[in-house]
C-alpha positions in Angstrom: 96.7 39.3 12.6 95.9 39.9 8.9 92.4 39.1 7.7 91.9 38.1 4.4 89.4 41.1 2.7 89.8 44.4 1.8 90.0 47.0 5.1 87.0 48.6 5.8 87.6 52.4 5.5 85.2 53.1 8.3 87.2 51.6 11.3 84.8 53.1 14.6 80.9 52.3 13.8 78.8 54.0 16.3 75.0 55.0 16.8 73.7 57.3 19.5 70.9 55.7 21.9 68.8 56.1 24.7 69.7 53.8 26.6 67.1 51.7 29.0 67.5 49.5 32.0 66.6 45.5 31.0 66.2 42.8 34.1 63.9 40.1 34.7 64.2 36.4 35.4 65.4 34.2 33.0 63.5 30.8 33.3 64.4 27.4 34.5 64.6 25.1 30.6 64.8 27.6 28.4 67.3 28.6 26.1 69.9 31.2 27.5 68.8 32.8 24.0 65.3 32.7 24.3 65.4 34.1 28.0 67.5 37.1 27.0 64.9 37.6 24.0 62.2 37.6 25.6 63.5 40.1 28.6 64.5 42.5 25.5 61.2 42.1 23.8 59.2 42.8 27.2 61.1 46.0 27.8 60.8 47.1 24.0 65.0 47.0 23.3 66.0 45.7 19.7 69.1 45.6 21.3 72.1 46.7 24.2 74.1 44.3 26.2 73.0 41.8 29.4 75.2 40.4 32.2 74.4 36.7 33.0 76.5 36.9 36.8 75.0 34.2 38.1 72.8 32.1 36.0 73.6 27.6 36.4 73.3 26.0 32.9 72.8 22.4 32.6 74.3 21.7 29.4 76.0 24.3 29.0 78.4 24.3 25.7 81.0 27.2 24.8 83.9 27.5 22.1 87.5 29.2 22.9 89.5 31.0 20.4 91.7 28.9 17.9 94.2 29.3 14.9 92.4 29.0 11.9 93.4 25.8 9.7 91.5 26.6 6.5 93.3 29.5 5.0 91.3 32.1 4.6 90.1 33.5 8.5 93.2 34.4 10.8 91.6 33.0 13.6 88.6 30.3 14.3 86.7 28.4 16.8 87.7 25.1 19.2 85.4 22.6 18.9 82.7 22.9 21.3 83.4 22.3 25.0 80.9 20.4 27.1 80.8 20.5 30.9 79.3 17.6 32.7 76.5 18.7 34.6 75.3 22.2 36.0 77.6 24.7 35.1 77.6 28.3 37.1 78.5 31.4 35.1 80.4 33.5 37.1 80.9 36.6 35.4 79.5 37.0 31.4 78.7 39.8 29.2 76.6 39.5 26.1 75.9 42.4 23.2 72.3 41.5 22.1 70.8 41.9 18.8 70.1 40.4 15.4 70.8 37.5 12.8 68.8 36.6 10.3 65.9 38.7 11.8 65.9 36.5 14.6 67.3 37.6 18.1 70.9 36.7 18.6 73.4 37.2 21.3 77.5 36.6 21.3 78.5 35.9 24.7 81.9 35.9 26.2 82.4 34.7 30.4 83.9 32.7 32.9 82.0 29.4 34.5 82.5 26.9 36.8 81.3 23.5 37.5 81.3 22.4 40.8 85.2 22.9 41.7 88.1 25.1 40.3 89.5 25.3 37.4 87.5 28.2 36.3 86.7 27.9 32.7 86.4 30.8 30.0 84.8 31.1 26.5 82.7 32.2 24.1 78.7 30.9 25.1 76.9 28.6 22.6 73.9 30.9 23.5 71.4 28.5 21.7 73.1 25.5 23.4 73.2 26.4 26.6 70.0 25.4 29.2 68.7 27.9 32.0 69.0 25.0 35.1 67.2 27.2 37.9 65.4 30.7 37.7 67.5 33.5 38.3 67.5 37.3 37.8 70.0 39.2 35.3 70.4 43.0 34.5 71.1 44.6 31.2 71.2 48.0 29.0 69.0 48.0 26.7 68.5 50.1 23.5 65.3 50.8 21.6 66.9 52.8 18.7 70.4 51.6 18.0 71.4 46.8 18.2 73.7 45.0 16.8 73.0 43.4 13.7 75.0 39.8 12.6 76.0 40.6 8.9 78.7 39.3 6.3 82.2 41.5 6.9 84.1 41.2 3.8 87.3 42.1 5.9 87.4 38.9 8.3 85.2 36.7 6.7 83.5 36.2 9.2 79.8 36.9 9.5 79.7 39.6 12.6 77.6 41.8 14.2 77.9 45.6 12.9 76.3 48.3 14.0 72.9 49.3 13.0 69.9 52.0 13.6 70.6 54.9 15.8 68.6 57.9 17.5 69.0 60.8 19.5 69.8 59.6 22.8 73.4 60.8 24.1 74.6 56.5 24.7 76.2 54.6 22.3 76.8 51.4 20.2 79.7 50.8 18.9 82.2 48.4 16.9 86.2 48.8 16.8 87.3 46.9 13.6 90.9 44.8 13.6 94.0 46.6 13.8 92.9 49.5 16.4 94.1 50.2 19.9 90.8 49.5 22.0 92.0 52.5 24.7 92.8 55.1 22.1 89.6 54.3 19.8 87.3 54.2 22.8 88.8 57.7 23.6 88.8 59.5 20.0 85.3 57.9 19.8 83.6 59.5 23.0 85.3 62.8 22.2 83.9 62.9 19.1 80.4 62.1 20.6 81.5 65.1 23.8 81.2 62.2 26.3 84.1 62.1 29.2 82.5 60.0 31.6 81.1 56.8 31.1 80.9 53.2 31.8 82.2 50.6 29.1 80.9 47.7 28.3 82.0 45.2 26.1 83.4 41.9 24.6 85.4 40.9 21.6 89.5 39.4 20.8 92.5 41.3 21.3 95.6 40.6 19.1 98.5 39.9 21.7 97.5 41.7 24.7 99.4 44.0 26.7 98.8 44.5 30.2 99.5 48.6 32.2 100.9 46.6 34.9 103.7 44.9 32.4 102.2 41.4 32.1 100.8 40.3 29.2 99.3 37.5 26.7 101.2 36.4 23.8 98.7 34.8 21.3 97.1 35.7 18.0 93.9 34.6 19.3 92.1 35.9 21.9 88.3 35.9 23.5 87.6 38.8 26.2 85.2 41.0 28.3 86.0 44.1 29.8 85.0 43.9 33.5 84.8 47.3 35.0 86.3 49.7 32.5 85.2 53.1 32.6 85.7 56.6 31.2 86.6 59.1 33.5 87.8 62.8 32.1 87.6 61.7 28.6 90.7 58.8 29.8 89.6 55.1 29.7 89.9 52.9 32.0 90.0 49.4 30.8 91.0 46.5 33.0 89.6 43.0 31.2 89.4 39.1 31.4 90.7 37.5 28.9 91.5 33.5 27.9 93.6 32.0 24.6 93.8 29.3 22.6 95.3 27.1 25.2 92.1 28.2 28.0 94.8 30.1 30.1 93.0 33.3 31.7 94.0 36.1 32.7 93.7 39.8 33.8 94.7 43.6 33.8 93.9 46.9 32.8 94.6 47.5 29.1 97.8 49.6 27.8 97.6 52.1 26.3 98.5 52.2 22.5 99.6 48.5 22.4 96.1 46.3 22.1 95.4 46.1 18.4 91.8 44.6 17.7 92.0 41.1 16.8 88.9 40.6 15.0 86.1 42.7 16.4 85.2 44.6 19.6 81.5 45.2 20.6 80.8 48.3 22.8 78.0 50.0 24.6 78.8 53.3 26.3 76.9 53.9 29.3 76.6 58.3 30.4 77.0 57.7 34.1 74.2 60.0 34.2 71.9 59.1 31.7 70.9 55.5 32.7 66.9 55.1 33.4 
């Protein structure tokens, strides 16, 4: 993948956090953003991540990766996918923080409406409609969020990292190009954490599964489901769909999973969750 903008020379941002734990209901017609805003807001978190397991929109509207057809990004967007009726999310994680000053989310899961196939994408989260009350979990951060600002390397507008305190979890970016195992590692060294669990979304260019399978496309949208840190090693099994809405899944190899366009991360100390 090359992007069209000068590299960045920092290629790992990171801020240390305390890190909080976020849950609460998110309401029947409201926005999936405003719910998620408003949980933040109530527990004091400018940011962190949130896992919407579980939550039935009705609409709910997503994206998938696509090649880009205007020259300048090396990847883009589908145009915007729209289940018929309630729509279950399965499994979804979300990094939470900023654009524009307002509260913003980027949201990548798997749904379902009513029978199989199983669907994955990138959440519309200001599109999407809580159908029914129901109760999410997060990690939340009072010192360190993600903020949606102009990258000069994509062209894109993503979110970086911004703030940062004294608390020994993290936030975190991998830019394009970098092996998501080997950066996660050098990045908890340098920060002496060896156990931890990962959380995270963002593309992979041309994955490559440890078990030998493996996704062949330029453009990619992901979660990492499970992944942890154990004796300074990652551990990073994911979900993953392409251009074509083809998902699939496996632990990450080692050395051979260069960034497609961005990675967001929050590093959870096993011990240090509240």
């Amino acid at each position: 993948m090359v992007h069209p903008g000068p590299r960045n020379e920092l290629r790992v941002q990171a801020a240390r956090t305390g890190l909080v734990t976020v849950q609460g209901e998110l309401r029947a017609g409201e926005t999936v953003m405003a719910g998620v805003a408003r949980l933040f807001d109530a527990a004091g978190c400018r940011g962190g991540m949130v896992f919407l397991d579980g939550i039935t929109c009705d609409p709910l509207r997503y994206v998938l990766p696509a090649l880009s057809s205007d020259g300048v990004h090396a990847a883009w967007y589908s145009d915007t996918l729209a289940p018929v009726g309630p729509t279950r999310v399965l499994r979804a994680t979300a990094s939470v923080g900023a654009r524009e000053g307002q509260p913003f989310l980027h949201c990548h899961g798997l749904w379902q409406t009513g029978t199989p196939p199983v669907a994955m994408g990138h959440l519309l989260p200001l599109e999407s409609l809580v159908a029914a009350d129901c109760r999410v979990t997060g990690i939340g951060s009072r010192e360190a969020w993600f903020d949606s600002l102009p990258d000069a390397e994509t062209a894109f507008t993503l979110f970086q990292v911004a703030g940062g305190g004294a608390g020994s979890g993290l936030i975190a970016r991998i830019a394009p190009g970098e092996d998501v195992v080997t950066a996660i590692e050098t990045l908890c060294a340098a920060h002496g954490i060896s156990r931890a669990a990962l959380h995270g979304l963002g593309s992979i260019d041309h994955v490559r599964f440890q078990q030998g399978g493996r996704m062949d496309c330029l453009a990619t949208e992901l979660r990492l489901h499970g992944a942890h840190l154990r004796g300074g090693r990652a551990h990073v099994p994911i979900e993953v769909v392409d251009i074509a809405g083809r998902i699939k899944a496996g632990i990450l190899k080692r050395g051979v999973n260069p960034v497609g366009v961005t990675l967001e991360l929050l590093i959870e100390p096993i011990e240090d969750i509240a």
